[in-house]
N, C-alpha and C positions, 0 to 999 in steps of 0.2 A: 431499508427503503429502496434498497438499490437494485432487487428482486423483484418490485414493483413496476420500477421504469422498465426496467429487463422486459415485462410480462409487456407496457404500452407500445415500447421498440416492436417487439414481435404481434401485435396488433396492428402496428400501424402496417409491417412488411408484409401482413398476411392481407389486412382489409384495404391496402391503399386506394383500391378502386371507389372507395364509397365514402361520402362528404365525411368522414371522420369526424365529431366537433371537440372541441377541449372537455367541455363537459361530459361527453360519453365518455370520454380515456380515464377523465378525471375519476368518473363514478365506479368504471371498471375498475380502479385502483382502489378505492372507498377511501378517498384521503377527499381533503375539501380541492378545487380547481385551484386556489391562489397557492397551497402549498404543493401540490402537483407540479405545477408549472416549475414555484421555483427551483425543486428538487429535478426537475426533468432539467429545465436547463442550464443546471450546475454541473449535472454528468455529464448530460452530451453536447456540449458547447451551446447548445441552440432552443429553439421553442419548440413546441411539438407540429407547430403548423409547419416551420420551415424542414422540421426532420421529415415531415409528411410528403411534403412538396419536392425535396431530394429523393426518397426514393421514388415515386414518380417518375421522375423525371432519369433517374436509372433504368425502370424499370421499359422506357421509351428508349431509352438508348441502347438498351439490349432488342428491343425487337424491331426496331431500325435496321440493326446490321441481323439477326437470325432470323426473321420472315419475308414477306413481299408485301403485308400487308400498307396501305397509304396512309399518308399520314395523320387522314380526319379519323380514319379506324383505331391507327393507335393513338390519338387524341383521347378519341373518347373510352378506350379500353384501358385508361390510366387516371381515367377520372373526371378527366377536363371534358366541361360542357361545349367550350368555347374550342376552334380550331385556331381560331386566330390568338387568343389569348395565351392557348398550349406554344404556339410557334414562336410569341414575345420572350414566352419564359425561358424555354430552350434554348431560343438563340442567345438570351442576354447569359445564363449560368455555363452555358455547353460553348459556347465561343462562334458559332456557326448552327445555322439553320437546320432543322433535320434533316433538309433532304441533301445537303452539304455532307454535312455528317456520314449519311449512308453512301454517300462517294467516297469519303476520305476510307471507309470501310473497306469498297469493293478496290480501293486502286491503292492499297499499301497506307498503314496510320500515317500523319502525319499532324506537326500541333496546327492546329484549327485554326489560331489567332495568334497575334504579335502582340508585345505587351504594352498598355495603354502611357500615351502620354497624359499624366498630370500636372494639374498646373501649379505654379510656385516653385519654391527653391526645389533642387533635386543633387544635394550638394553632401547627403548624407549615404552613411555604408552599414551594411550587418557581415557580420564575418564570422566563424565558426568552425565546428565538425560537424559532419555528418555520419552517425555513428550506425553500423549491422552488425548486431552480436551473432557469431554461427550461421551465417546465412549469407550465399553467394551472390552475391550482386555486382551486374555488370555497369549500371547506371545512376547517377540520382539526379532530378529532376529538384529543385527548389527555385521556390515563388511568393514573391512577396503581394498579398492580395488583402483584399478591404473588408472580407469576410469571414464567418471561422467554418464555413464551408469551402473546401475548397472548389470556388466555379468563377466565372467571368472573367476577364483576361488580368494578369499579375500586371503589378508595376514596373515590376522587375524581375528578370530571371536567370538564373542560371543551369548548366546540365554540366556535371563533373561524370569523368569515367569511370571512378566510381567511389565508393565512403571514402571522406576524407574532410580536409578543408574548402570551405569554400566563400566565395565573399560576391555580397551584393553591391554594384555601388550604381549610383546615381539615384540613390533612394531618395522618393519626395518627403516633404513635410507632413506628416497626418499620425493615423492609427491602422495600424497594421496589422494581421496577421501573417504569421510565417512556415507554409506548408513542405514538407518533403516528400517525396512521393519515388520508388521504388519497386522494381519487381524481383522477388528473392527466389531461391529455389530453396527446398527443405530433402538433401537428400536422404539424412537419417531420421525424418520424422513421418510416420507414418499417416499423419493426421491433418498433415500440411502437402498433398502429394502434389507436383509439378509447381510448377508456378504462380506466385501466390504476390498480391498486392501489399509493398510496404509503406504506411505513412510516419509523418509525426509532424506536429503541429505547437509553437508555439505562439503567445502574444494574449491579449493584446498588446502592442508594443507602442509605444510613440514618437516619432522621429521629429527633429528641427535642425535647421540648419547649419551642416556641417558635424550631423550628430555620428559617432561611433558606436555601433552597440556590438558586441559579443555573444552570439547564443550557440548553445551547443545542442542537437537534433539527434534523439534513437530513433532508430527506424521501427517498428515493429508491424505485424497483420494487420490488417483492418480487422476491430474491435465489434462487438453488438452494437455500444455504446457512440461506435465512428461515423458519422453521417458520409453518404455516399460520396464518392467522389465523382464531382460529373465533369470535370474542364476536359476538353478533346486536349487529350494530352500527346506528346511524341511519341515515336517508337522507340521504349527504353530498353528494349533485347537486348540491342547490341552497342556495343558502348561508344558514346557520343562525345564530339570535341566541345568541351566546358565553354560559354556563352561569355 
C-alpha cells in the first residue's frame, strides 16, 4: 500500500496547483477514500489536504525568495483563489507574512517569529539527544510545536551547536509534537550533493504539570513521505549559541 501513497505524495507535488479532491487521489489510487485517507495519514503523519496545503505553501516560499513576481500572482499560481486567505495561511504556518518573508530573504535568514506564550502551567521539560549518523552538521534546531507539521511558531525552543543533548524547559501543559530540523552535508554520497535538509519528528507527546519526559531524535533527509517544512527558520550554517 505504501507504493500507493508514494504515487498520491507525487500527485499532489506535481498537481498542487489544481483543487485536488480526496476523492480524485482516492480513485487514482483505486482503493475506497475512507481507506485512502487512513493509510495516507498513518505514513505521512497528516491528511492529504493538509500535505496538500504544505506543499503549497513550499512551493510560495520558494518563489517569494527566486522570482519578482507579487504576491496575488504567486497566490494564485499555487492554487489559492483567495489572496487574502493565501496570506492568513502563510502567515499563520510560515511565522511571517510573505512579503516579510521575501525580506528575511533579500537581508540574511533569520527565524521569523519568537516562540508563542501558552497559557497554563509551563513548569514541564523534554530532554534528550539529538542524533546524525555520518553526516556533518554544524547546527540543530528543535521545537516543541502543536502540529505534526512542522509550521507556526514552537512553544519552546532550542539551537544546540551541534548533535548532542539537549533539553526543552518551560514546556506548557497539552499535546505536543517534537521536531528537529538540521542542515547535513553528504561528502561521500553522491546522491545527496551539498547541502541537504535534516528532520526528525516525534510525539504526539503529552505534557502536565512538572512533567519529565526523555526522547531521543535521528536526524535523517527529508523523506517522500515528510511533509514540507515551512516555519522561517534560523540560519543553521553556522553554528549557533544553544537557546
Amino acid at each position: 500500500m505504501e507504493h500507493v501513497i508514494e504515487r498520491a505524495v507525487s500527485t499532489i507535488r506535481e498537481r498542487y496547483f489544481e483543487p485536488l479532491s480526496l476523492d480524485e487521489l482516492a480513485q487514482s489510487a483505486m482503493v475506497s477514500k475512507f481507506h485512502f485517507l487512513r493509510t495516507f495519514r498513518r505514513i505521512t503523519g497528516v491528511t492529504p489536504g493538509r500535505f496538500l496545503s504544505a506543499v503549497r505553501l513550499e512551493e510560495a516560499k520558494r518563489l517569494l525568495l527566486a522570482t519578482s513576481l507579487n504576491v496575488s500572482d504567486i497566490s494564485a499560481q499555487v492554487g489559492y483563489s483567495s489572496t487574502g486567505s493565501f496570506t492568513r495561511r502563510f502567515t499563520e504556518s510560515v511565522g511571517c507574512s510573505p512579503t516579510q518573508y521575501r525580506h528575511l530573504g533579500d537581508h540574511g535568514r533569520g527565524e521569523a517569529a519568537a516562540p508563542f506564550g501558552a497559557a497554563g502551567s509551563r513548569t514541564g521539560s523534554i530532554s534528550g539527544d539529538a542524533c546524525v549518523a555520518g553526516v556533518g552538521v554544524s547546527a540543530v534546531y528543535v521545537g516543541l510545536f502543536d502540529s505534526p507539521i512542522l509550521e507556526r511558531c514552537p512553544a519552546v525552543r532550542a539551537i544546540i551547536t551541534e548533535p548532542g543533548p539537549f533539553r526543552l524547559t518551560g514546556v506548557p501543559d497539552g499535546t505536543w509534537y517534537i521536531h528537529a530540523v538540521a542542515h547535513g552535508a553528504f561528502p561521500d554520497d553522491a546522491s545527496c550533493p551539498g547541502q541537504q535538509m535534516l528532520v526528525a519528528t516525534a510525539g504526539p507527546v503529552t505534557t502536565g504539570p512538572g512533567s519529565s519526559l526523555h526522547l531521543d531524535l535521528t536526524l535523517h533527509p527529508l523523506r517522500w513521505s515528510h511533509p514540507p517544512v515551512l516555519l522561517a527558520l534560523p540560519d543553521l550554517a553556522e553554528p549557533a549559541l544553544a537557546a
